[in-house]
FILOPA-883477 format. One record per residue (C-alpha): x, y, z; residue in three letters. Coordinates in nm, 3 decimals. Each point is the difference from the previous one (the first is absolute). Layout:
BEGIN
R        c1        c2        c3     r
R         X         Y         Z   ALA
...
% end
This chain:
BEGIN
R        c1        c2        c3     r
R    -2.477     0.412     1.437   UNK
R     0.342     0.091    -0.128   UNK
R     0.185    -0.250    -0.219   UNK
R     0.348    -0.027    -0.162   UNK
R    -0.022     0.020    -0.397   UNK
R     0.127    -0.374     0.006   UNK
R    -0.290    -0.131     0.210   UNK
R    -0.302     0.213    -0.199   UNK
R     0.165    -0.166    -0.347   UNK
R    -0.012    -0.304     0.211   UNK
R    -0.372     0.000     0.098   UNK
R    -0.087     0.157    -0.357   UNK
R     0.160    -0.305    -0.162   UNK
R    -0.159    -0.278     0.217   UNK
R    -0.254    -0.168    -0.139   UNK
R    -0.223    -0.078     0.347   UNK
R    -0.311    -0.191    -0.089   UNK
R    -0.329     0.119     0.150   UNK
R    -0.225    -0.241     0.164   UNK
R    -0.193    -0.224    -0.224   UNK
R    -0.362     0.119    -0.083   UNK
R    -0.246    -0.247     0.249   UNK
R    -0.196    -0.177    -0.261   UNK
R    -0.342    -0.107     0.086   UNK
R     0.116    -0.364     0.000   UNK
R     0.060    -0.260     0.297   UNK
R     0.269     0.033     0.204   UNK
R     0.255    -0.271    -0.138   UNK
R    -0.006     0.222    -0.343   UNK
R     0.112     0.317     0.160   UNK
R     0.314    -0.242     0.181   UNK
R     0.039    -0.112    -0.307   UNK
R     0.081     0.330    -0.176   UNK
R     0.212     0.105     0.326   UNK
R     0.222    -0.305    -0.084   UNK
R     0.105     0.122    -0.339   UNK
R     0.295     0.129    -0.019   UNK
R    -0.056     0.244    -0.305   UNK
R    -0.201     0.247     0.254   UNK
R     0.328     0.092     0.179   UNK
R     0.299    -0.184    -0.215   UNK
R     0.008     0.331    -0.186   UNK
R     0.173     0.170     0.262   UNK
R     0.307    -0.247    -0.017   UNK
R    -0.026    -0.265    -0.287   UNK
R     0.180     0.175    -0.282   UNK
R     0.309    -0.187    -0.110   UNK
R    -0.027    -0.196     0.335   UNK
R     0.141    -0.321     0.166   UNK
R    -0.235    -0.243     0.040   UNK
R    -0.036    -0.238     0.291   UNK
R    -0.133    -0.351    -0.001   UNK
R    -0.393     0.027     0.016   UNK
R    -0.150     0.029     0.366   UNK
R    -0.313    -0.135     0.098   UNK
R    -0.294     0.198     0.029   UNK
R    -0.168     0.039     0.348   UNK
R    -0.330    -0.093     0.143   UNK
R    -0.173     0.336     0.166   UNK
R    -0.321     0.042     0.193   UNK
R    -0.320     0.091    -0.230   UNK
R    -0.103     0.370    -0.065   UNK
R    -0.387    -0.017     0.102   UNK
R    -0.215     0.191    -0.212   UNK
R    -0.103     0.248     0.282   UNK
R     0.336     0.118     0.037   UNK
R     0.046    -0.027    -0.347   UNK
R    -0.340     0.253    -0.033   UNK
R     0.183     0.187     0.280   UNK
R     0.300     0.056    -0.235   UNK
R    -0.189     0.108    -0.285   UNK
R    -0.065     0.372     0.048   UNK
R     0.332     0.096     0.098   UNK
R     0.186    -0.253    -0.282   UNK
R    -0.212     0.221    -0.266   UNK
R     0.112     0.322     0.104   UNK
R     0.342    -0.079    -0.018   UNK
R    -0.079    -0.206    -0.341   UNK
R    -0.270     0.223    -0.115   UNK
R    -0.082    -0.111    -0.360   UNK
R    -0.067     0.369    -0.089   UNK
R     0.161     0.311     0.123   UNK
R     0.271     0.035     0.256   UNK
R     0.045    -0.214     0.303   UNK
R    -0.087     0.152     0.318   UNK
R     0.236    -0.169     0.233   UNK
R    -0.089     0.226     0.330   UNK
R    -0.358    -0.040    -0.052   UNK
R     0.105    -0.466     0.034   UNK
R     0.223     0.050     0.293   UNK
R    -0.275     0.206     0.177   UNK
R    -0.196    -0.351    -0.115   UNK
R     0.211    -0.238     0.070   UNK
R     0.084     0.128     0.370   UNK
R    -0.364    -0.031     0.067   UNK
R     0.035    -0.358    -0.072   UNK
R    -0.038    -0.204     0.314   UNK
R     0.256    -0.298     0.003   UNK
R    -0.067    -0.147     0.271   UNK
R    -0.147    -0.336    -0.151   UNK
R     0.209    -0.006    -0.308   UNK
R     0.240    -0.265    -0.057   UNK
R     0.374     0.021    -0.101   UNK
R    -0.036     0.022    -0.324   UNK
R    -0.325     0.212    -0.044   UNK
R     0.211     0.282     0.286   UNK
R     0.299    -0.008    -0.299   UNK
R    -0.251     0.069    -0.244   UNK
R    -0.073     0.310     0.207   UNK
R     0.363     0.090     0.053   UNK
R     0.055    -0.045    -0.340   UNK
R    -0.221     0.271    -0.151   UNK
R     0.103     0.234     0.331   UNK
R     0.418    -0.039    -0.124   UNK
R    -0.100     0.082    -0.381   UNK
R    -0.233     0.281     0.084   UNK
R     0.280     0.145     0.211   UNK
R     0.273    -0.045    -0.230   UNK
R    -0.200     0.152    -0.307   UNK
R     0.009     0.339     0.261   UNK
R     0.348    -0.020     0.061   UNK
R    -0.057    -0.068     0.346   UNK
R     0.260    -0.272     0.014   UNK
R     0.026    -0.029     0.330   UNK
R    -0.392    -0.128     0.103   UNK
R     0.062    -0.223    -0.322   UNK
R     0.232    -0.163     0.148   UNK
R    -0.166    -0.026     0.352   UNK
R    -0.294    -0.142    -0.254   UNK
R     0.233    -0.290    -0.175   UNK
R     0.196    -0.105     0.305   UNK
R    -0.360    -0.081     0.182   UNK
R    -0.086    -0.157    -0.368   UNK
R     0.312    -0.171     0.041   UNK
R    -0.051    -0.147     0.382   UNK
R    -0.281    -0.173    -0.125   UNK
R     0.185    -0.247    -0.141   UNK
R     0.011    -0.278    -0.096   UNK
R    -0.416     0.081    -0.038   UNK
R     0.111     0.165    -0.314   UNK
R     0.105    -0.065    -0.376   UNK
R     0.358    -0.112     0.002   UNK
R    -0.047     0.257    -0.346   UNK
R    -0.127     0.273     0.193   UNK
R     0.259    -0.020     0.350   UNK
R     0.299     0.025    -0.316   UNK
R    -0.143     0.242    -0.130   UNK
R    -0.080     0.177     0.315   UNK
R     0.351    -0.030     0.078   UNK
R     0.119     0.129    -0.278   UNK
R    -0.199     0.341     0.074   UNK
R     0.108     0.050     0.340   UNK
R     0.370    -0.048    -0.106   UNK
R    -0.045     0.267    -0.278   UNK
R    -0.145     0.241     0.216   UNK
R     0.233    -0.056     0.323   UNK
R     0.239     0.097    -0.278   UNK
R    -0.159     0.269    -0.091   UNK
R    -0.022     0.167     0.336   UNK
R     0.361    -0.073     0.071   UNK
R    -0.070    -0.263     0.294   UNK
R     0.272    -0.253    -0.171   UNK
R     0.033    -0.199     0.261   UNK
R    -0.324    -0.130    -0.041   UNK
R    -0.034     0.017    -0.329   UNK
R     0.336    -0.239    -0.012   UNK
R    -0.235    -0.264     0.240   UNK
R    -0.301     0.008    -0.211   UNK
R     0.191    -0.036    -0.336   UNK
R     0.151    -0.293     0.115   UNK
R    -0.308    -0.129     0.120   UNK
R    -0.123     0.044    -0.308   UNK
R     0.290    -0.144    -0.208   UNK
R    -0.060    -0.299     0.221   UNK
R    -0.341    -0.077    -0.079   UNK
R    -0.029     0.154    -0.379   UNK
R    -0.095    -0.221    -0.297   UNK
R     0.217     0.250    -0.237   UNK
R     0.214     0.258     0.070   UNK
R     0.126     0.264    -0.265   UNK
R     0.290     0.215    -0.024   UNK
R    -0.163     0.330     0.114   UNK
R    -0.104    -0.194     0.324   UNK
R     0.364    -0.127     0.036   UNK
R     0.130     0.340    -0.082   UNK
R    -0.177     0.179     0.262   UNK
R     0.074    -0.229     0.317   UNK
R     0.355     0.068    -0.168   UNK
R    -0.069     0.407     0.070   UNK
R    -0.132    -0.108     0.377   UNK
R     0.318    -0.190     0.040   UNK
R     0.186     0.227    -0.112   UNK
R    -0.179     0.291     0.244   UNK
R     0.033    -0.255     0.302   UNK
R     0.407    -0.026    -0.125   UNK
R    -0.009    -0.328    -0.057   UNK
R     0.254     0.011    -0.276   UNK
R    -0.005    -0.322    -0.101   UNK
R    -0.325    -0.084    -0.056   UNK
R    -0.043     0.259    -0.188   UNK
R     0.214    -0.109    -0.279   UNK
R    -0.127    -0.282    -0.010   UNK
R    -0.385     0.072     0.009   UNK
R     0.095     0.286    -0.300   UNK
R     0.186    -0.206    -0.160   UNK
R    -0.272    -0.260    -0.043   UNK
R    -0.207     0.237    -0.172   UNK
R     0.287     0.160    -0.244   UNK
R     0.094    -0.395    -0.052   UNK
R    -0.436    -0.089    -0.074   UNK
R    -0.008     0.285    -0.225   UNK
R     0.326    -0.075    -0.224   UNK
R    -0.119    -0.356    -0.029   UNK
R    -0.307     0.120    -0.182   UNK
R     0.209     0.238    -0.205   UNK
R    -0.154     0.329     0.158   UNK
R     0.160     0.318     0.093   UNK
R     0.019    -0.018     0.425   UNK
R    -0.127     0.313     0.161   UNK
R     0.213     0.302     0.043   UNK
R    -0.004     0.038     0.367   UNK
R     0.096    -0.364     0.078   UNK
R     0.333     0.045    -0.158   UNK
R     0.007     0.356     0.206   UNK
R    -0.029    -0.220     0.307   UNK
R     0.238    -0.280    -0.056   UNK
R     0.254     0.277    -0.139   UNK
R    -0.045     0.135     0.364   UNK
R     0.018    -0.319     0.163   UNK
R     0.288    -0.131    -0.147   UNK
R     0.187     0.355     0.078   UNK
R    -0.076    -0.029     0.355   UNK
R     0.166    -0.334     0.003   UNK
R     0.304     0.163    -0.172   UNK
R    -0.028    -0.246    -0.275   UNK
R     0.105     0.267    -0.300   UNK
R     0.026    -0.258    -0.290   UNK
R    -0.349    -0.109     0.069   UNK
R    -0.124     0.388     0.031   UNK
R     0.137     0.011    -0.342   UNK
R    -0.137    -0.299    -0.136   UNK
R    -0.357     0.161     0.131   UNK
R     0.111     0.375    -0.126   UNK
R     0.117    -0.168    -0.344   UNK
R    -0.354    -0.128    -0.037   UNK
R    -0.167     0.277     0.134   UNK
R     0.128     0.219    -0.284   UNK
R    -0.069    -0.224    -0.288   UNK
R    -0.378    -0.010     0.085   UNK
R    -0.038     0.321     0.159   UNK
R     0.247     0.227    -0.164   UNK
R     0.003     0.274     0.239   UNK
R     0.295     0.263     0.132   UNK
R    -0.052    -0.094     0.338   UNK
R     0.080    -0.368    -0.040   UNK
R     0.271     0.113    -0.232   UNK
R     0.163     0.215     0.242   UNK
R    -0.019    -0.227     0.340   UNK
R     0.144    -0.278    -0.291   UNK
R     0.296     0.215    -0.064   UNK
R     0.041     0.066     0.360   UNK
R    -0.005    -0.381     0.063   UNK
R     0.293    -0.031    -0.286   UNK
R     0.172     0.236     0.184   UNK
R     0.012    -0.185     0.296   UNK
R     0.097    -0.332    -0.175   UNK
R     0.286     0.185    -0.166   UNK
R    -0.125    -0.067    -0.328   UNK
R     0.071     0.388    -0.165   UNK
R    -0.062    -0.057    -0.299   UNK
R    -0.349    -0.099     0.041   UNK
R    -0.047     0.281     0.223   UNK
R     0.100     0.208    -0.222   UNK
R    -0.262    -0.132    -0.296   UNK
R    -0.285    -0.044     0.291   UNK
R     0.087     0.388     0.074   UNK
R    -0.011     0.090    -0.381   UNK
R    -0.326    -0.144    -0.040   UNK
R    -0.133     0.179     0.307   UNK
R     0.141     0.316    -0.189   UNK
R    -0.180    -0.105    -0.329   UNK
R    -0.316    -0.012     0.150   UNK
R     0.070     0.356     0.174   UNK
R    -0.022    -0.114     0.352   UNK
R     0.358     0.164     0.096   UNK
R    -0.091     0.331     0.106   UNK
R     0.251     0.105     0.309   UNK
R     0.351     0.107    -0.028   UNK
R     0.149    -0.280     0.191   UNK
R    -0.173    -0.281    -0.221   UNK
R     0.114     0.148    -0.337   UNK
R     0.367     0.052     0.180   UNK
R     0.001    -0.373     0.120   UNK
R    -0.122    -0.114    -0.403   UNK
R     0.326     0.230    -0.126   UNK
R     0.242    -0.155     0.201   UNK
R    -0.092    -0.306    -0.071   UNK
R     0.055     0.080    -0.399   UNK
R     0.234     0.102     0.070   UNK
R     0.129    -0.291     0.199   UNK
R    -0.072    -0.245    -0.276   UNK
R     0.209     0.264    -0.269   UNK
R    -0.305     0.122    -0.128   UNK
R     0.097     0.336     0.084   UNK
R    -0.224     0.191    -0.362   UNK
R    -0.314    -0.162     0.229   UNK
R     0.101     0.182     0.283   UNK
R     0.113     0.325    -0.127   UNK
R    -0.360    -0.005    -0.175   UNK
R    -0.184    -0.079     0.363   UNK
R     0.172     0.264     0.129   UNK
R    -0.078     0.261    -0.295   UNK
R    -0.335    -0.054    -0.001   UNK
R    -0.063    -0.020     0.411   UNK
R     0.187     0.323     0.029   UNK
R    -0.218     0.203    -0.253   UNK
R    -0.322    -0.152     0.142   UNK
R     0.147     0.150     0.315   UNK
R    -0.042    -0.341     0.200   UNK
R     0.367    -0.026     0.013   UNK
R     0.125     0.310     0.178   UNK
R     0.357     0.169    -0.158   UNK
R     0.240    -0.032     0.315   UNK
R     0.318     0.004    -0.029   UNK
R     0.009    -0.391     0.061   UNK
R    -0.272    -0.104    -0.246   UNK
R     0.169     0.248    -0.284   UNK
R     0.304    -0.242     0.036   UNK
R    -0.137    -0.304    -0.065   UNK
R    -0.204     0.191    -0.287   UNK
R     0.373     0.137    -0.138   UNK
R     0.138    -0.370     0.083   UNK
R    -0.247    -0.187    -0.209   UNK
R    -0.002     0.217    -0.266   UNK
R     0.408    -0.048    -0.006   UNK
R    -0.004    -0.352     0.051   UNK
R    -0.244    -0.007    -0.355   UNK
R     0.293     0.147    -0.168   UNK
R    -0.220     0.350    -0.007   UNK
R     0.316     0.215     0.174   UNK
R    -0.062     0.318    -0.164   UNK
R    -0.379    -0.015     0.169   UNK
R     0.144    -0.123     0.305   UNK
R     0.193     0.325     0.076   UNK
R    -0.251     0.234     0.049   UNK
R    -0.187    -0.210     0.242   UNK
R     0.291    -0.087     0.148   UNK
R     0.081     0.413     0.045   UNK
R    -0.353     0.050     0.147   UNK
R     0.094    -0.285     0.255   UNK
R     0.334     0.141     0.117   UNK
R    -0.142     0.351     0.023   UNK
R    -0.266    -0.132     0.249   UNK
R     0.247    -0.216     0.135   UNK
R     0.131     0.115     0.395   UNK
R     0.367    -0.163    -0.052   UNK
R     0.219     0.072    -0.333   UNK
R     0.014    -0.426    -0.072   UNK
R    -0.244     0.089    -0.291   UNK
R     0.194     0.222    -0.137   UNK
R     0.314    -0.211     0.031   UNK
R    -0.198    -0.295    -0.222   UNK
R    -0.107     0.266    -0.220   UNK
R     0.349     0.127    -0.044   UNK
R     0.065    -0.384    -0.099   UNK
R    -0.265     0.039    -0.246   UNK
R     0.136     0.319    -0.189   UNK
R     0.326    -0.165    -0.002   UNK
R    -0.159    -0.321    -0.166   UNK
R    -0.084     0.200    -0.227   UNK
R     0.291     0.193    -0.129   UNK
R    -0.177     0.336     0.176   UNK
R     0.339     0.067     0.174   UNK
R    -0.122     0.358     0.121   UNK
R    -0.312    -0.041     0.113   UNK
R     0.203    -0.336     0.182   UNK
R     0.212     0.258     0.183   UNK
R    -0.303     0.261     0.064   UNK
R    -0.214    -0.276     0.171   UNK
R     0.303    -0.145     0.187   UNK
R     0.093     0.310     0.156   UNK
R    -0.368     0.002     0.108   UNK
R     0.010    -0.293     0.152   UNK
R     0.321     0.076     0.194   UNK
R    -0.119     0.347     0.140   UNK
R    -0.369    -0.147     0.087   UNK
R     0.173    -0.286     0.176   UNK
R    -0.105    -0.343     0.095   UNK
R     0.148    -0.182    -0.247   UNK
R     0.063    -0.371     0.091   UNK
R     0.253    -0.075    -0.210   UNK
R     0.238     0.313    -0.029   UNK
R     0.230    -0.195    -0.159   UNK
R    -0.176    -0.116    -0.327   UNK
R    -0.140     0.336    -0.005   UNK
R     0.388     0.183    -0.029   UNK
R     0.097    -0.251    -0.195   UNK
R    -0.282     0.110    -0.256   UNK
R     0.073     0.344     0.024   UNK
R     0.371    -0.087    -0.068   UNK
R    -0.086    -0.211    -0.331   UNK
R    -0.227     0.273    -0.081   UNK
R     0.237     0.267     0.073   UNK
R     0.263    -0.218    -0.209   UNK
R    -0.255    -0.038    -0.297   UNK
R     0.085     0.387    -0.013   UNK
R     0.365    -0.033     0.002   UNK
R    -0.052     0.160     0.347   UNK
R     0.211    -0.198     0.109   UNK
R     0.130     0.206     0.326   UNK
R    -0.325     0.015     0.096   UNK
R    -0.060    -0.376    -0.091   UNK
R     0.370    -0.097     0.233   UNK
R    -0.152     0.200     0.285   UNK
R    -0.365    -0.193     0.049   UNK
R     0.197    -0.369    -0.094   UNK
R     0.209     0.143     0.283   UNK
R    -0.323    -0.016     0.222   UNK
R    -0.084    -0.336    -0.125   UNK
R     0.312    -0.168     0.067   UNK
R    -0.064     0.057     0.379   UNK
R    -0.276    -0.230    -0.006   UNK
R     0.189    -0.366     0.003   UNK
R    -0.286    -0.079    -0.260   UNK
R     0.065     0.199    -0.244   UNK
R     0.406     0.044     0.026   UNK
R     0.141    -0.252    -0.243   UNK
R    -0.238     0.157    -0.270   UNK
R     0.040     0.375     0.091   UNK
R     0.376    -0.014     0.036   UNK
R     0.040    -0.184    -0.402   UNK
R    -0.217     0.330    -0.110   UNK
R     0.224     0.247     0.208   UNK
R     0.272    -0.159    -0.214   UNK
R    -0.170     0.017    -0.315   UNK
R    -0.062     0.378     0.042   UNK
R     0.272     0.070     0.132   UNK
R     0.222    -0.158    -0.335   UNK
R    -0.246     0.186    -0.190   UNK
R     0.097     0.321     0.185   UNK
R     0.348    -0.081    -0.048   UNK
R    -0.067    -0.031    -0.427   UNK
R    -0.154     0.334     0.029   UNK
R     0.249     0.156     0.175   UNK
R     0.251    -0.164    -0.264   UNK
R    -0.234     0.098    -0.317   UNK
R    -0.001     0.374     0.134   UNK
R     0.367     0.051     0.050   UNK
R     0.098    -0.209    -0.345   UNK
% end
């Protein structure tokens, strides 16, 4: 039978009771040990809620024919050497004939059937075998119908029939002395399954609330489900709460990066930004885009030496690929940390893959910044004859400082020329086509004095 990893970790962690050993002792000692609850509380009792005490119940006698009846097969599935033989006390126990048993001497039967079935993973005829256990009721231990219960709910779970599993579970709930906070944890998974959002929370939430009353660490994968829960309600601040916790106790990328994700939706940057560093600590950014997004957001908060570092580093571990676009956020960063002359051959690399000439136009800017007047006026021209250029205007009005740097200044008056047609840019090109030309004037007057 083919099972989800969940469900086998389910079944491997249940702790299902197998049927008491028949005693050679009267009948009203072998009810009695069927009443206790430590045979099956096991499964459920840890860290539980307990109920007010129930009463026990009166149940018809197991004669000691049937109880010689039950011997053979009970000791092959309880052998007291070797391995059980579970096969070899079905083939027994359907040879039984049942027809005179009573109630309670049939759920014996039943009883040893379900276990034998379940110990070969044949879930299915163990659960045939419990639910006729369990129609013999009230003939039965109140003990053994909870725990019987309990069983059938598990392994309805297990083989994905929720719906059912969601009945029994509450049946059981109903009726159970003690219930712990795996047990409330699980109908939280079937309720979950069956969509029914709200009970969910609540029935997980029990168990994360019985655990942190006793100071222990809840389980991983009930925080995994609320966290999924509360996103499906759109309820982000409580995703977070659950994601917050999540990566204090079980510091892992994962719940580090669907935290920063959740920041990111709340607006809350900066935390996205140190939820997305710590992801990047523990290596688990490894594509282009996530290193990109954890760049921009240093530089975002003016932490622009983080991002130029990112961006270093991703680029010679070839995750972050050198286009045009990512070498000019690489030449940004680096001149936003005050690194300029670095900045400038990234920031050539990016215009010459570039299809427009606006890269070259910043990069023009850049020369001109600083005091590379020539190399100003060799990119700018670039820019100009590749074309493309957003802003023509700041880019002539660079050449013409740069041009004017040179005492160039004819040059300089013809690009400031240019810029004054944008509206934008008049006021401040027109006061330089003044200044050079005065200084064209003093020249003129120098050389004829």
């Amino acid at each position: 039978m083919k099972m989800t990893a969940a469900a086998t970790k389910l079944v491997k962690h249940t702790l299902l009771a197998a049927p008491l050993m028949l005693a050679p002792a009267v009948s009203s000692v072998v009810m009695k040990a069927f009443n206790q609850d430590a045979t099956f509380g096991a499964a459920y009792a840890q860290d539980a809620k307990k109920k007010p005490a129930q009463k026990t119940r009166k149940t018809p006698a197991l004669s000691q024919k049937v109880f010689k009846k039950l011997e053979a097969p009970n000791a092959l599935i309880n052998p007291e050497k070797g391995e059980p033989d579970y096969r070899g006390a079905l083939k027994l126990l359907d040879e039984i004939n049942m027809s005179k048993f009573n109630r309670y001497e049939k759920g014996n039967v039943y009883n040893l059937k379900g276990y034998a079935y379940y110990s070969l993973e044949d879930y299915r005829n163990a659960i045939k075998e419990y639910k006729l256990l369990l129609s013999m009721s009230p003939d039965i231990p109140l003990g053994l119908e909870v725990q019987t219960l309990y069983i059938v709910g598990q392994l309805q779970f297990v083989l994905e029939d929720t719906i059912e599993a969601e009945k029994t579970l509450e049946k059981w709930m109903s009726i159970a002395p003690i219930i712990g906070a795996d047990a409330h944890a699980m109908l939280g998974q079937v309720y979950y399954t069956n969509k029914k959002t709200s009970k969910a929370i609540n029935s997980i939430n029990n168990a994360v609330e019985m655990y942190d009353k006793k100071g222990k660490t809840p389980k991983e994968n009930w925080f995994q489900i609320l966290s999924a829960l509360y996103y499906d309600k759109n309820d982000t601040k409580k995703v977070i709460g659950i994601l917050e916790r999540l990566v204090r106790l079980y510091p892992k990328a994962t719940y580090w990066r669907r935290l920063a994700g959740m920041y990111g939706l709340d607006n809350r940057e900066k935390d996205q930004l140190y939820a997305y560093d710590a992801v990047y600590q523990m290596g688990g950014l490894t594509k282009e885009k996530e290193l990109m997004n954890l760049a921009y957001l240093y530089m975002g908060e003016d932490v622009p030496y983080m991002a130029a570092k990112i961006m270093k580093k991703g680029l010679a571990d070839k995750i972050i690929e050198p286009t045009s676009k990512n070498l000019e956020v690489y030449a940004t960063s680096l001149r936003m940390s005050q690194e300029v002359k670095k900045s400038i051959p990234v920031m050539e690399q990016a215009a010459s893959k570039s299809d427009g000439g606006d890269l070259y136009a910043r990069l023009a800017g850049i020369y001109l910044d600083s005091d590379n007047n020539k190399k100003a006026v060799e990119v700018g021209e670039k820019a100009l004859k590749k074309g493309g250029v957003k802003r023509k205007d700041q880019l002539y009005i660079t050449l013409g400082m740069a041009n004017a740097n040179q005492k160039r200044y004819g040059a300089a008056i013809k690009h400031f020329k240019e810029a004054a047609k944008d509206k934008r840019s008049k006021k401040f090109a027109n006061g330089w086509i003044k200044y050079c030309q005065n200084e064209l004037e003093r020249e003129r007057k120098l050389a004829a004095s």
